[in-house]
C-alpha positions as CSV (number, residue, x, y, z in Angstrom):
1,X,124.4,71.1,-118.5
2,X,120.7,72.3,-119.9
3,X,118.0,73.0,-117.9
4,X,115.8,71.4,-120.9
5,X,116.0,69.8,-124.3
6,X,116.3,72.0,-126.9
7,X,118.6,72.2,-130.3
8,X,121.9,71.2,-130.0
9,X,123.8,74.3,-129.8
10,X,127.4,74.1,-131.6
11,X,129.9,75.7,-130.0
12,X,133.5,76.7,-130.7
13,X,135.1,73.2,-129.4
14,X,132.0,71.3,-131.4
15,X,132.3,73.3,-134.7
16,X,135.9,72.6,-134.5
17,X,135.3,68.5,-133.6
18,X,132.5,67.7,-135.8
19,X,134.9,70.0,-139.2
20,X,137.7,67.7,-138.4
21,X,135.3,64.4,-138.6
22,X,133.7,65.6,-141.5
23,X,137.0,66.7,-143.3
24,X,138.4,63.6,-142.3
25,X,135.9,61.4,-143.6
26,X,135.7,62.9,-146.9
27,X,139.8,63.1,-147.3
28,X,139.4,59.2,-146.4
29,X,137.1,58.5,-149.3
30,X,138.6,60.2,-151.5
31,X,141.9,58.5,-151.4
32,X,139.8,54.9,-150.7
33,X,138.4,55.6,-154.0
34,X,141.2,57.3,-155.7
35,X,143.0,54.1,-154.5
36,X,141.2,51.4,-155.2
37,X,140.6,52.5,-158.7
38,X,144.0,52.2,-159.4
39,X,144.7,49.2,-158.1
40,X,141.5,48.0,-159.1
41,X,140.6,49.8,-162.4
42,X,138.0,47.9,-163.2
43,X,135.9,47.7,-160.3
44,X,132.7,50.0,-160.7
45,X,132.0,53.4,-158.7
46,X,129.3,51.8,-157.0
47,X,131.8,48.9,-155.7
48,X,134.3,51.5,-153.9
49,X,131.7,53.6,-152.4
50,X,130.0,50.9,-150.5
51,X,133.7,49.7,-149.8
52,X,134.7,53.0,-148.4
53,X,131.9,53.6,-146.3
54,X,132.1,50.2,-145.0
55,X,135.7,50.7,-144.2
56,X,135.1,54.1,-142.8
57,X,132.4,53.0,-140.9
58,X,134.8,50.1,-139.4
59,X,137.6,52.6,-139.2
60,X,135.3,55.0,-137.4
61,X,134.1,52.1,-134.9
62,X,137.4,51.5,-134.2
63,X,138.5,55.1,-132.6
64,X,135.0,55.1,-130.6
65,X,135.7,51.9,-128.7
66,X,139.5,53.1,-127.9
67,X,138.7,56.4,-126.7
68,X,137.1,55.0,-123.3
69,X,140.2,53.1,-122.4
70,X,142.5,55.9,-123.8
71,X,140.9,58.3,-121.3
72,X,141.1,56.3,-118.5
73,X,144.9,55.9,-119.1
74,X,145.9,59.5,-120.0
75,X,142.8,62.5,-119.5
76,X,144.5,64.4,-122.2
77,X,142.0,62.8,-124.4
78,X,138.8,63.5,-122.2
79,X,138.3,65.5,-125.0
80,X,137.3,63.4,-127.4
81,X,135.4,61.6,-124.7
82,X,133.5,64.8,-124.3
83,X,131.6,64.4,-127.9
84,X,132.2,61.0,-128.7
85,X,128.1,60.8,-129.2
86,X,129.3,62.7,-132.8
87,X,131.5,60.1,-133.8
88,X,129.0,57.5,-133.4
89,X,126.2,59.2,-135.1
90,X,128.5,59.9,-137.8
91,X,129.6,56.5,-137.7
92,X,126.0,55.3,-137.6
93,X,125.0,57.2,-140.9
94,X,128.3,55.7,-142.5
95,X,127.4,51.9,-141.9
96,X,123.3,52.9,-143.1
97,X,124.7,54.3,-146.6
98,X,126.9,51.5,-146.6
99,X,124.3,48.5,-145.9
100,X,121.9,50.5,-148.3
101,X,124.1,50.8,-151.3
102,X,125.0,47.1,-150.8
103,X,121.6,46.1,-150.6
104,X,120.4,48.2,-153.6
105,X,123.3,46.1,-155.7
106,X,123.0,43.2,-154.8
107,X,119.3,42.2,-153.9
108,X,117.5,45.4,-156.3
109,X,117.1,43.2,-159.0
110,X,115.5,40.2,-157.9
111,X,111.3,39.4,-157.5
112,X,111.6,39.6,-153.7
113,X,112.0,42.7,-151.4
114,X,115.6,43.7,-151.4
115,X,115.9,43.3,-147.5
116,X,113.8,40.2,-147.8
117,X,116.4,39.3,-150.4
118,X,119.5,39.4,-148.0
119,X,118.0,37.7,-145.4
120,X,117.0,34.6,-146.8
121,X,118.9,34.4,-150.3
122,X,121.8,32.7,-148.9
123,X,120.9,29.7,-145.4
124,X,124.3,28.0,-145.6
125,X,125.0,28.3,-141.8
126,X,126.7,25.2,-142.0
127,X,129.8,26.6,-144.2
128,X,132.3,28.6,-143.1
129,X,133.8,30.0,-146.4
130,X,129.8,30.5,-147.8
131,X,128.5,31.5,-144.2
132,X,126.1,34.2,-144.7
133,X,127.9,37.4,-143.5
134,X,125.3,39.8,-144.8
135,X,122.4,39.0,-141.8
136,X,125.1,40.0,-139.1
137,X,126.1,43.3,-140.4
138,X,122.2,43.8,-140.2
139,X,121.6,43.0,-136.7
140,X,124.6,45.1,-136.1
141,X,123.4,48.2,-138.1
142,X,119.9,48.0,-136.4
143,X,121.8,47.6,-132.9
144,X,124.0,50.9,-134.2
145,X,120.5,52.9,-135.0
146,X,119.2,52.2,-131.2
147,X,122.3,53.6,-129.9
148,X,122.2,56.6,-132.1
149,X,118.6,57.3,-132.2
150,X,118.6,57.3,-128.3
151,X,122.0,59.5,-128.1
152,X,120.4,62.5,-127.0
153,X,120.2,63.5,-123.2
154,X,116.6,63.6,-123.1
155,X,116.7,59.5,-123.6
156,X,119.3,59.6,-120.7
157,X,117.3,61.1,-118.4
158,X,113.5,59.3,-119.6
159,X,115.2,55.5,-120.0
160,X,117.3,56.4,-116.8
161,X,121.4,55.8,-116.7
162,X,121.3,52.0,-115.7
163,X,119.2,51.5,-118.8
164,X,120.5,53.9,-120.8
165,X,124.5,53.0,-120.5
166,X,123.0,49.0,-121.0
167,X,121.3,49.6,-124.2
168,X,125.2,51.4,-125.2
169,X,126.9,48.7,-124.2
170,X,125.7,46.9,-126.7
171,X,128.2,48.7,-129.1
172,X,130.4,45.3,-128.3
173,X,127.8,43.1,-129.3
174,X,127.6,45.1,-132.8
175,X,131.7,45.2,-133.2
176,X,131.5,41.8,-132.6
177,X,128.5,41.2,-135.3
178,X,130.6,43.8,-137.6
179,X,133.8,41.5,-137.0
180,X,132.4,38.4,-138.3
181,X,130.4,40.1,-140.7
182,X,133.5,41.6,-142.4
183,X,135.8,38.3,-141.6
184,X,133.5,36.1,-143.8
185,X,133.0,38.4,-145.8
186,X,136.9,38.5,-146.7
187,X,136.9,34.4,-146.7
188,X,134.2,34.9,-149.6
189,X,135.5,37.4,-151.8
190,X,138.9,38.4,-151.3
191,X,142.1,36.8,-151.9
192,X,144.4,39.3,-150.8
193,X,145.1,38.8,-146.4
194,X,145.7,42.4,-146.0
195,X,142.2,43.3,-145.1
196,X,141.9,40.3,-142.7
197,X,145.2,41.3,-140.9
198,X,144.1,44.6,-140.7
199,X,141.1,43.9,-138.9
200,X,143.3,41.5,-136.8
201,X,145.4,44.3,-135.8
202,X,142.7,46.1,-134.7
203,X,140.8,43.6,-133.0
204,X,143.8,42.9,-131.1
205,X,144.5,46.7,-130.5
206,X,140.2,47.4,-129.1
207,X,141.2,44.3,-126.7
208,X,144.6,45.2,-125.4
209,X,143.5,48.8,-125.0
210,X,140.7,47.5,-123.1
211,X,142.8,45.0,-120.8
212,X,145.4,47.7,-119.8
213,X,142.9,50.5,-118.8
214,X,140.8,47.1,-116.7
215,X,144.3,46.7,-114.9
216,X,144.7,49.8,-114.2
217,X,140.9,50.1,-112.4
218,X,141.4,47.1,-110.9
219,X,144.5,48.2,-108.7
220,X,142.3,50.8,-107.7
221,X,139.8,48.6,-106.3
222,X,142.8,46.6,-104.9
223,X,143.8,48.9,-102.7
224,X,142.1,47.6,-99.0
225,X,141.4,50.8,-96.6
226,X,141.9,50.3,-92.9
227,X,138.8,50.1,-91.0
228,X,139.5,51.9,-87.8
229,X,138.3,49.8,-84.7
230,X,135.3,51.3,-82.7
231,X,137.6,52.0,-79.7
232,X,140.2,54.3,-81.7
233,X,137.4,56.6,-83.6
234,X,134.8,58.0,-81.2
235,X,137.7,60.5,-80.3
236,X,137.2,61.5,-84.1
237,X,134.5,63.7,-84.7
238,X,132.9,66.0,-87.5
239,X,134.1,69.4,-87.3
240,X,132.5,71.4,-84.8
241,X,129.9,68.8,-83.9
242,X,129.9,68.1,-79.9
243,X,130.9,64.4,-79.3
244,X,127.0,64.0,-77.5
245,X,125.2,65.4,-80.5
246,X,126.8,63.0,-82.4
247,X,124.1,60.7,-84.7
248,X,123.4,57.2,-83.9
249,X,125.3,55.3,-86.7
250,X,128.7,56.5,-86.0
251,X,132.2,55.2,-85.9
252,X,131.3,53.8,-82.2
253,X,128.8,51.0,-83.8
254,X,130.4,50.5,-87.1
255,X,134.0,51.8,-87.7
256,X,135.3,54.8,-90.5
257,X,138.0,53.2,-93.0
258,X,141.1,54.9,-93.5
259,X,141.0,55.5,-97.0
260,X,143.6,58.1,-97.6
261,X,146.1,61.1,-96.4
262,X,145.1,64.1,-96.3
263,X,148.5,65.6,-98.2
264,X,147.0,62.3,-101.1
265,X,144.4,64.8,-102.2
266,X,145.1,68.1,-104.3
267,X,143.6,71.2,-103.3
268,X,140.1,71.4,-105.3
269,X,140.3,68.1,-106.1
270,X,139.3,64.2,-105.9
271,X,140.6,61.5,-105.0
272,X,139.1,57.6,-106.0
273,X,139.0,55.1,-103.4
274,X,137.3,51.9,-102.9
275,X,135.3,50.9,-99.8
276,X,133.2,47.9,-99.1
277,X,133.1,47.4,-102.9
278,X,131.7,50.5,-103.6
279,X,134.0,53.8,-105.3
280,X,133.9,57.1,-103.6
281,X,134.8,60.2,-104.5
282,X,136.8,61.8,-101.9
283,X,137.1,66.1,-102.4
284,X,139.9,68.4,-100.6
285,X,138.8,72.1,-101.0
286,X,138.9,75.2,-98.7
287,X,140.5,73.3,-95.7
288,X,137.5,70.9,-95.9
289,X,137.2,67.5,-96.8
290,X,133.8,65.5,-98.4
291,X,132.9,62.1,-99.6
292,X,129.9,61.3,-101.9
293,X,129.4,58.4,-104.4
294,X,132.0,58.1,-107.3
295,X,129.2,58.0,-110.2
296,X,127.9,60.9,-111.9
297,X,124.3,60.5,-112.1
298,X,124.6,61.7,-116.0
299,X,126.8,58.5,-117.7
300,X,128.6,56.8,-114.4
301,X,131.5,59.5,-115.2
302,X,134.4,59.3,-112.5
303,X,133.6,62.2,-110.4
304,X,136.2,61.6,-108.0
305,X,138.7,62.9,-111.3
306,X,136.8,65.7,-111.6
307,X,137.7,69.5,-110.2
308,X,135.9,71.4,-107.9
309,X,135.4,74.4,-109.4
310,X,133.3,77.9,-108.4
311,X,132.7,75.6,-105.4
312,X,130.8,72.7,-107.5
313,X,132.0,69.4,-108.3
314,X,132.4,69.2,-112.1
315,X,132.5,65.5,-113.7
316,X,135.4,65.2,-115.9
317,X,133.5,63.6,-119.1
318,X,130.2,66.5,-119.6
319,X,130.4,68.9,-116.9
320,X,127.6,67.8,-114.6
321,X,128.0,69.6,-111.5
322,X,127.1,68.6,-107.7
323,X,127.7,70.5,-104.5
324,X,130.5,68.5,-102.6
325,X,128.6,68.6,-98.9
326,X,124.9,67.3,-99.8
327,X,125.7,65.6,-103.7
328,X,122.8,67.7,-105.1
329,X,123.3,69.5,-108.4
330,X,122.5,73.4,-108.6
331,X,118.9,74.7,-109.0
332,X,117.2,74.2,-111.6
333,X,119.1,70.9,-112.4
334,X,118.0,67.7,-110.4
335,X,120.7,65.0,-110.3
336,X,121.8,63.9,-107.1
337,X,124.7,61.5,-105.8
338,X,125.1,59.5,-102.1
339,X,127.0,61.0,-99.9
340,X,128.9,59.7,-96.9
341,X,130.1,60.8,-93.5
342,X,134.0,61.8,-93.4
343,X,136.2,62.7,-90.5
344,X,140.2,63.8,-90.4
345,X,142.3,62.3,-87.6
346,X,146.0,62.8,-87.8
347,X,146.4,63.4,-91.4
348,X,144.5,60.9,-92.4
349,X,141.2,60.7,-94.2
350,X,138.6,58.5,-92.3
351,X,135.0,57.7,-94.0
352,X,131.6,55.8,-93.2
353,X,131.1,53.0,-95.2
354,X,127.4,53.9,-94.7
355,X,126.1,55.6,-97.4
356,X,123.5,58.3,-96.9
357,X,120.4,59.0,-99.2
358,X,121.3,60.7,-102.6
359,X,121.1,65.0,-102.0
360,X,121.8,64.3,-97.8
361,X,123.5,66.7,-96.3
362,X,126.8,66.3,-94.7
363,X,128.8,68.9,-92.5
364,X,132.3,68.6,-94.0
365,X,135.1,67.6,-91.9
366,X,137.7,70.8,-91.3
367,X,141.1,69.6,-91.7
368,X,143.5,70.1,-88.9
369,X,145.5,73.3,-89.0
370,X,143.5,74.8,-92.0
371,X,145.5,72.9,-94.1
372,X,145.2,74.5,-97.2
């Protein structure tokens, strides 16, 4: 977390992530080229640069969609997660020098504006095989500069996170634009199906990465708490709170749900669980239990996989912290969650369904015995 925008500041972990990307991409295009010369000796320089930046660009697009998914099925690669921003500005500047070298080369020459040129040089939309590809890879390029241009935190924090994670979601709407744009372009100009299988391949491996980390979330969601009746629960109270002082929306009007054990939760850690539709992040620390909303306030990160470390909540994917009894992040930061009431009764880990303004304060609920 900052306390304002300023200069990126590189550390270790980013000096070492954003070497390896660079290193990477120049190892790739040199062995593109190196390649593709031989098998293709005599296709010009200019040919295989704008073909290995478009494939690197592709390539690149590729690991960015799967490392969403991936982390949601193993957090060893939260990691990546952590300064996946990188890969897509890098990936962002690949496509640009791509689309700009194949514009320079193939609509320089002509008496109208190069970028005119592409867009209107070729209107058979009615063909398949003569479709023109070149339009889509635009859109998709000018989608891919929104999301990079508006990849900083201070864009996050003035366009707000709803807004903010919409406009990225439109990364599927550009791999879908990129898709096309490179399918047709194989039906025009290459006779070999490797390329087309490729991209196959990888369709089919964004999609099935995508479907198995879904399946996962959704037998999260699936899981159905109890809601306690309003006769069981009034003899469960918040810890060291008089049953008379107890607030007007309680378990008496409106039932707690039984969302988990007590024993289900690590120490200093959360636990996910679903009630009335909604994902809460459920914390076990010093003999204490709390419940606040499962969304980080910074990019919707899980919070409820986070750690509670030095006493703070820390979200999993970029370190935003929040206390665990009122949802409110440290002075001088500002975020705040929901919270929600939570009681203990025999183990188990009871919760209003209610939630309370964002930075409320909650008295946690003590577990019985201490039980650390």
């Amino acid at each position: 977390m900052s306390v304002s925008y300023q200069a990126v500041q590189w550390n270790r972990q980013k000096k070492i992530y954003d070497g390896l990307i660079l290193a990477g991409i120049v190892l790739y295009l040199a062995l593109f080229i190196g390649v593709g010369f031989a098998i293709h000796p005599e296709a010009t320089g200019e040919t295989m640069l704008i073909r290995g930046l478009g494939t690197a660009a592709l390539l690149l697009l590729h690991v960015i969609l799967s490392i969403g998914p991936l982390a949601r099925l193993d957090q060893r690669f939260l990691p990546l997660l952590y300064n996946r921003r990188h890969l897509g500005v890098t990936m962002f500047v690949l496509a640009l020098a791509h689309g700009a070298f194949s514009i320079v080369q193939f609509h320089a020459l002509g008496n109208l504006n190069p970028l005119v040129s592409m867009l209107v040089s070729n209107t058979r939309f009615d063909s398949l095989s003569q479709f023109p590809f070149q339009p889509l890879g635009f859109v998709a390029l000018v989608i891919l500069f929104l999301m990079a241009a508006t990849s900083h935190d201070f864009w996050l924090a003035n366009l707000s996170a709803p807004v903010w994670k919409s406009l990225h979601m439109l990364v599927y709407v550009a791999y879908a634009l990129i898709v096309l744009h490179v399918a047709l372009g194989v039906l025009q100009y290459e006779t070999s199906p490797l390329l087309a299988a490729l991209l196959g391949l990888g369709l089919l491996w964004v999609l099935g990465l995508h479907v198995i980390a879904g399946r996962r979330e959704a037998r999260v969601d699936a899981v159905a708490p109890e809601a306690r009746p309003a006769s069981v629960t009034p003899e469960v109270r918040p810890a060291n709170v008089a049953p008379e002082a107890r607030p007007a929306n309680t378990a008496a009007e409106g039932g707690y749900v039984d969302v988990c054990g007590v024993d289900d939760i690590r120490e200093n850690r959360g636990k996910v669980v679903t009630v009335a539709g909604e994902r809460l992040a459920v914390f076990r620390y010093d003999g204490k239990i709390s419940a606040m909303s499962n969304a980080c306030q910074h990019q919707n990160g899980p919070l409820g996989e986070g750690k509670i470390v030095d006493g703070l909540v820390v979200c999993p994917w970029h370190g935003f912290q929040y206390k665990p009894d009122c949802g409110a992040s440290p002075e001088p930061f500002t975020e705040k969650v929901p919270t929600f009431r939570a009681r203990v009764s025999g183990g188990r880990v009871l919760v209003d369904p209610r939630p309370l303004p964002p930075c409320t304060a909650v008295e946690p609920a003590l577990i019985e015995g201490g039980g650390a």
